[in-house]
C-alpha positions as a Markdown table, in Angstrom:
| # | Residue | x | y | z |
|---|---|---|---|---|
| 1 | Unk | -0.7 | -6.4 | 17.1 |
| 2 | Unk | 1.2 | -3.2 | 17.0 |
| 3 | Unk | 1.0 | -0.8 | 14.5 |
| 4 | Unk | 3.9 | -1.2 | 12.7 |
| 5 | Unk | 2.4 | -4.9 | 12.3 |
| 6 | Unk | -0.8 | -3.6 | 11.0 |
| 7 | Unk | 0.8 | -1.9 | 8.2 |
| 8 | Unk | 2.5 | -4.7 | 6.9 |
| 9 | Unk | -0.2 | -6.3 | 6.9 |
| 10 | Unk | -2.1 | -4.2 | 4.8 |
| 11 | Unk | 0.8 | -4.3 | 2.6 |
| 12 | Unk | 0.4 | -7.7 | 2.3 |
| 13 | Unk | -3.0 | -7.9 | 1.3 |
| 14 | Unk | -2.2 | -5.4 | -1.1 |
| 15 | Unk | 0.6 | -7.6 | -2.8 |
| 16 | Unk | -2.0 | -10.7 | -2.6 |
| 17 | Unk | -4.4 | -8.7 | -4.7 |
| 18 | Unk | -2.2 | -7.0 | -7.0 |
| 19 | Unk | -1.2 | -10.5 | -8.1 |
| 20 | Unk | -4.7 | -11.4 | -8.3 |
| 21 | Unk | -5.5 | -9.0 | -10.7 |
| 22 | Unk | -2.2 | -9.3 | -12.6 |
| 23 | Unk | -3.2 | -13.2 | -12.5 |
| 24 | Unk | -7.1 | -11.7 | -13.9 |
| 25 | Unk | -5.9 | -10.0 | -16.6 |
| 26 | Unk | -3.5 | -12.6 | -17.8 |
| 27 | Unk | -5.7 | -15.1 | -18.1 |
| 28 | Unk | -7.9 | -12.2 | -20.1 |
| 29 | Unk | -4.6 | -12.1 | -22.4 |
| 30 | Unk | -4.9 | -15.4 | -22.9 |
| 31 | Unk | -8.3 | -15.6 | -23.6 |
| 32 | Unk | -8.0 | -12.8 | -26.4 |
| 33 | Unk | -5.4 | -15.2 | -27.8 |
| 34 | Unk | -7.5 | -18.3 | -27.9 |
| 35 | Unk | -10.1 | -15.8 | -30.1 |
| 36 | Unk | -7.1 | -14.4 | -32.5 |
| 37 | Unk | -5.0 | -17.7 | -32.8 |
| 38 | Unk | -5.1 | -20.3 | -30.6 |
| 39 | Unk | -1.7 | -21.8 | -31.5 |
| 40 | Unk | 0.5 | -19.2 | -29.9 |
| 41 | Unk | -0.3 | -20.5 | -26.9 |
| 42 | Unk | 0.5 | -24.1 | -27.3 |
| 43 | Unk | -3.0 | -25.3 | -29.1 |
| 44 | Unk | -3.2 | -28.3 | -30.6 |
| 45 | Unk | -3.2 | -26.8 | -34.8 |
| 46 | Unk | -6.1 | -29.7 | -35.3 |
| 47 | Unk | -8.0 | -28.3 | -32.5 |
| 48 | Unk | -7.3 | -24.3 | -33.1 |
| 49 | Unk | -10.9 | -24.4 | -34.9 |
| 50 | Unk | -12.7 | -24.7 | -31.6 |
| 51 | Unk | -10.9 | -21.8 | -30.3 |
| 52 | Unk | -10.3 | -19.2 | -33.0 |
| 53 | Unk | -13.1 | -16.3 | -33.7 |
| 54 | Unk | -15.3 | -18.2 | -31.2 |
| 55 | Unk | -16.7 | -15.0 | -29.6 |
| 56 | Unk | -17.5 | -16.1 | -26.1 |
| 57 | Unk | -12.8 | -15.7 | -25.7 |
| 58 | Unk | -13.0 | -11.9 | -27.1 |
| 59 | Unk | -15.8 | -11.1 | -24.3 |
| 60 | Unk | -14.0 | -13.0 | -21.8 |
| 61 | Unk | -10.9 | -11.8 | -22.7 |
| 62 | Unk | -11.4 | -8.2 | -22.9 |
| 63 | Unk | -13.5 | -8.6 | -20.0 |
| 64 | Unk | -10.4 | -9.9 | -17.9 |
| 65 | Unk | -8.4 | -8.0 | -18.8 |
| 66 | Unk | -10.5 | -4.8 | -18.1 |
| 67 | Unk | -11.6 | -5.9 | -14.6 |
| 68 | Unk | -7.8 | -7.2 | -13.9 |
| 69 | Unk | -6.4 | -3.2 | -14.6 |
| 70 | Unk | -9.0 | -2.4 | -12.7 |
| 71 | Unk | -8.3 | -4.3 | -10.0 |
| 72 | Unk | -4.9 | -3.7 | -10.1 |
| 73 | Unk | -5.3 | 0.2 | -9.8 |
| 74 | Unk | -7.4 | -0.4 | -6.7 |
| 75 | Unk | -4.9 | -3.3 | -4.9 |
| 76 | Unk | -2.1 | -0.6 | -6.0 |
| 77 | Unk | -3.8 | 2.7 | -5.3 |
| 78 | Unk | -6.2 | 2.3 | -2.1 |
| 79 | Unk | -3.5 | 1.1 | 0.7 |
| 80 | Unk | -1.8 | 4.2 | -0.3 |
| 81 | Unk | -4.3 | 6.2 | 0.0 |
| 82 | Unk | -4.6 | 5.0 | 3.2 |
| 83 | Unk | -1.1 | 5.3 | 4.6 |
| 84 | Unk | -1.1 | 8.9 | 2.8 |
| 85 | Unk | -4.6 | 10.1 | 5.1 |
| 86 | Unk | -2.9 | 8.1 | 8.3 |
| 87 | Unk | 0.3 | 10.7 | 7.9 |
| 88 | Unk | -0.8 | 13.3 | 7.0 |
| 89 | Unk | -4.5 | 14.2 | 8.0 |
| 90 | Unk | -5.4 | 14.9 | 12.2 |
| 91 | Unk | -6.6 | 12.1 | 14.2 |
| 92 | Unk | -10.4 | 12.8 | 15.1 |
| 93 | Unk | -11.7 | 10.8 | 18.8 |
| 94 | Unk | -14.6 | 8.4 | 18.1 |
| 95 | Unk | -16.1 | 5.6 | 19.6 |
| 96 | Unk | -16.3 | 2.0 | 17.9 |
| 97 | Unk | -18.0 | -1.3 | 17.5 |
| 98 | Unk | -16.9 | -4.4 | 15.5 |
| 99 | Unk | -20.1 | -6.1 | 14.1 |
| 100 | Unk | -19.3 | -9.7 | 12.4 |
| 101 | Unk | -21.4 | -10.5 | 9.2 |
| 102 | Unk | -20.9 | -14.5 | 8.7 |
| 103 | Unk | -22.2 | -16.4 | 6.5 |
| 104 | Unk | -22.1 | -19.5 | 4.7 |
| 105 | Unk | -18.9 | -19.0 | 2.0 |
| 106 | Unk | -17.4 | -15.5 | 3.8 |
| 107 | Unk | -16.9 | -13.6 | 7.0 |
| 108 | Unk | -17.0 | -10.0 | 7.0 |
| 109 | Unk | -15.7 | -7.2 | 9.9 |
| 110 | Unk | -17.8 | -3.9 | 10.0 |
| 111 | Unk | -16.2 | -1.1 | 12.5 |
| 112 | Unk | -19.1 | 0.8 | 13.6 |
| 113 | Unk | -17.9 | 4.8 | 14.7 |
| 114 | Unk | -19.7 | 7.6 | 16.6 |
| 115 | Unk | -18.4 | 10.8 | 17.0 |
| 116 | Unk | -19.1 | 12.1 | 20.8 |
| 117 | Unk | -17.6 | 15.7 | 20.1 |
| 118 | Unk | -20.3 | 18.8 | 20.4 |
| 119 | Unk | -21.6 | 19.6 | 17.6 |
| 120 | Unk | -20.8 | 16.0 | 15.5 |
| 121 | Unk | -23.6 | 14.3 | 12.8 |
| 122 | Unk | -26.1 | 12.7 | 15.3 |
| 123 | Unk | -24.9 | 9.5 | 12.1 |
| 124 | Unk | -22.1 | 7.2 | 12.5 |
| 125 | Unk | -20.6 | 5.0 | 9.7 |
| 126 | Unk | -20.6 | 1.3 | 9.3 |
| 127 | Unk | -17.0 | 0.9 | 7.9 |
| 128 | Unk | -16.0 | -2.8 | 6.3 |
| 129 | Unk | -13.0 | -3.4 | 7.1 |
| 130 | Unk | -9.5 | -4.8 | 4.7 |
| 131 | Unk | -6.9 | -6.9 | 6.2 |
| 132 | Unk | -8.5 | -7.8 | 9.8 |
| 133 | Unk | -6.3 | -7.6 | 12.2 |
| 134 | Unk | -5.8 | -11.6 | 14.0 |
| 135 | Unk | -7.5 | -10.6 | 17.1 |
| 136 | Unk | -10.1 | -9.1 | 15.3 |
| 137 | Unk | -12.7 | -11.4 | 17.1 |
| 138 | Unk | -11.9 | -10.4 | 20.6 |
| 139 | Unk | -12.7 | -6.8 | 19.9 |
| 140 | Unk | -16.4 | -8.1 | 19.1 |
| 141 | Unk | -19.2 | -6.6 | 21.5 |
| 142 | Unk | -16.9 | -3.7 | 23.2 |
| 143 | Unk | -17.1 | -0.5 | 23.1 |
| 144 | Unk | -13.2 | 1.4 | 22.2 |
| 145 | Unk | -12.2 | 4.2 | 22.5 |
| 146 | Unk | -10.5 | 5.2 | 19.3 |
| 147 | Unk | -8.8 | 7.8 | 17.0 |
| 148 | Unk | -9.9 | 8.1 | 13.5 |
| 149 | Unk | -8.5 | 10.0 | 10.3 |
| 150 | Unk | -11.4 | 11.2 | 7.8 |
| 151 | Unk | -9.9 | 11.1 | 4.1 |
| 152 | Unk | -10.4 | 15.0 | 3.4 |
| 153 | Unk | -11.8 | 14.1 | -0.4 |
| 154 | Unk | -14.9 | 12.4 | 0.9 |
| 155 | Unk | -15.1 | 12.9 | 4.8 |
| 156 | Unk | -15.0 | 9.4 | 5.5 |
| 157 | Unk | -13.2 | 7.6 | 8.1 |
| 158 | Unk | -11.0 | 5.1 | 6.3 |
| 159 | Unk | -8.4 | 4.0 | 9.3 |
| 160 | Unk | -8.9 | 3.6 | 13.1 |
| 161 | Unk | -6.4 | 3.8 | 15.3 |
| 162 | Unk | -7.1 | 1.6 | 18.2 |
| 163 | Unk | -4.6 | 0.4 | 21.5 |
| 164 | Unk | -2.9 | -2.5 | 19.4 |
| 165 | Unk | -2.8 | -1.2 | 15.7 |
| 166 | Unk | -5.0 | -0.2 | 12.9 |
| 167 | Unk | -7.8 | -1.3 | 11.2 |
| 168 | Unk | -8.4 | -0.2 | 7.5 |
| 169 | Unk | -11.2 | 0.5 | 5.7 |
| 170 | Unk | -12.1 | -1.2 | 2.7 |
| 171 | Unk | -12.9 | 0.6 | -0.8 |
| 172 | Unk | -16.0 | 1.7 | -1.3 |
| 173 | Unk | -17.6 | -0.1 | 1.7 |
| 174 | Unk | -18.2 | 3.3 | 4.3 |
| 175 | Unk | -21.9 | 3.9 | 4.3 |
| 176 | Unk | -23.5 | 6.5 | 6.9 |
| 177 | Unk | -25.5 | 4.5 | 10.0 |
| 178 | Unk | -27.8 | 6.4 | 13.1 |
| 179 | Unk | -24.7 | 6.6 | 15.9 |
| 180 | Unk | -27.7 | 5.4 | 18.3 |
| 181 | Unk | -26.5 | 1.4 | 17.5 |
| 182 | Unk | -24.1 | 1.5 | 20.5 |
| 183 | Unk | -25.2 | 0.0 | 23.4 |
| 184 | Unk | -25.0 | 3.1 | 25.6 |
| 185 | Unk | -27.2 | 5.2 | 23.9 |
């Protein structure tokens, strides 16, 4: 995958959960309607009792609709972010890992990074990763050399640069790990 590949693909996984959280906070709208009245949206006027001041569709619905803005700040803001920090911060050498977490009803990517330089945090960080590149599963169980850029708010590394694109870090997922995991320390 080349890098120009990897970007559009984070850009589409940005537009696939934009729309889910326009789709989120929709369905909040409409749930805020059921509560208010029930037949601007095509209920049955014999049936509108079920619907209207019921309470349960003002919790949901202002509950949608909170999470889908929200979510739609995040799916707009975070890739970004990231394409901000790729040009315009320094690229830092580490090494990484990609661990696999699967289980029964997901799979998850985790790039593992130490920093070899003199004078680095004897820590890594255990990075999950957004938008997995297709190959993602041959890369499993080496060790890469790669190039990293550290988002200068929280010293994080939120994209690797590796030999056939990028992989991204996903929000709020970077947590600090011992940099003794790899297998040749």
């Amino acid at each position: 995958m080349s890098h120009q590949t990897s970007i559009a693909t984070l850009r589409k996984y940005s537009i696939i959960a934009w729309a889910a959280s326009i789709f989120l906070a929709a369905f909040g709208v409409v749930s805020l309607l059921l509560f208010v009245r029930p037949s601007l949206i095509g209920v049955n006027p014999d049936s509108t009792s079920g619907y209207e001041g019921n309470l349960i569709w003002l919790v949901f619905g202002m509950l949608f609709v909170l999470l889908g803005v929200v979510f739609q700040r995040v799916a707009y803001r975070w890739p970004r972010h990231l394409l901000h920090v790729l040009s315009t911060q320094p690229a830092k050498p580490m090494r990484l890992q990609i661990e696999v977490d699967e289980g029964s009803d997901h799979t998850q990517y985790y790039a593992c990074l130490s920093d070899d330089t003199a004078g680095a945090s004897p820590n890594g960080w255990r990075v999950g990763l957004w938008a997995p590149s297709p190959n993602m599963r041959d890369l499993i169980g080496h060790e890469l050399n790669t190039v990293v850029y550290v988002d200068p708010q929280t010293a994080e590394p939120v994209v690797i640069e590796y030999a056939n694109g990028y992989l991204w870090a996903m929000k709020g997922a970077i947590s600090s790990c011992p940099a003794s995991t790899f297998s040749g320390d």
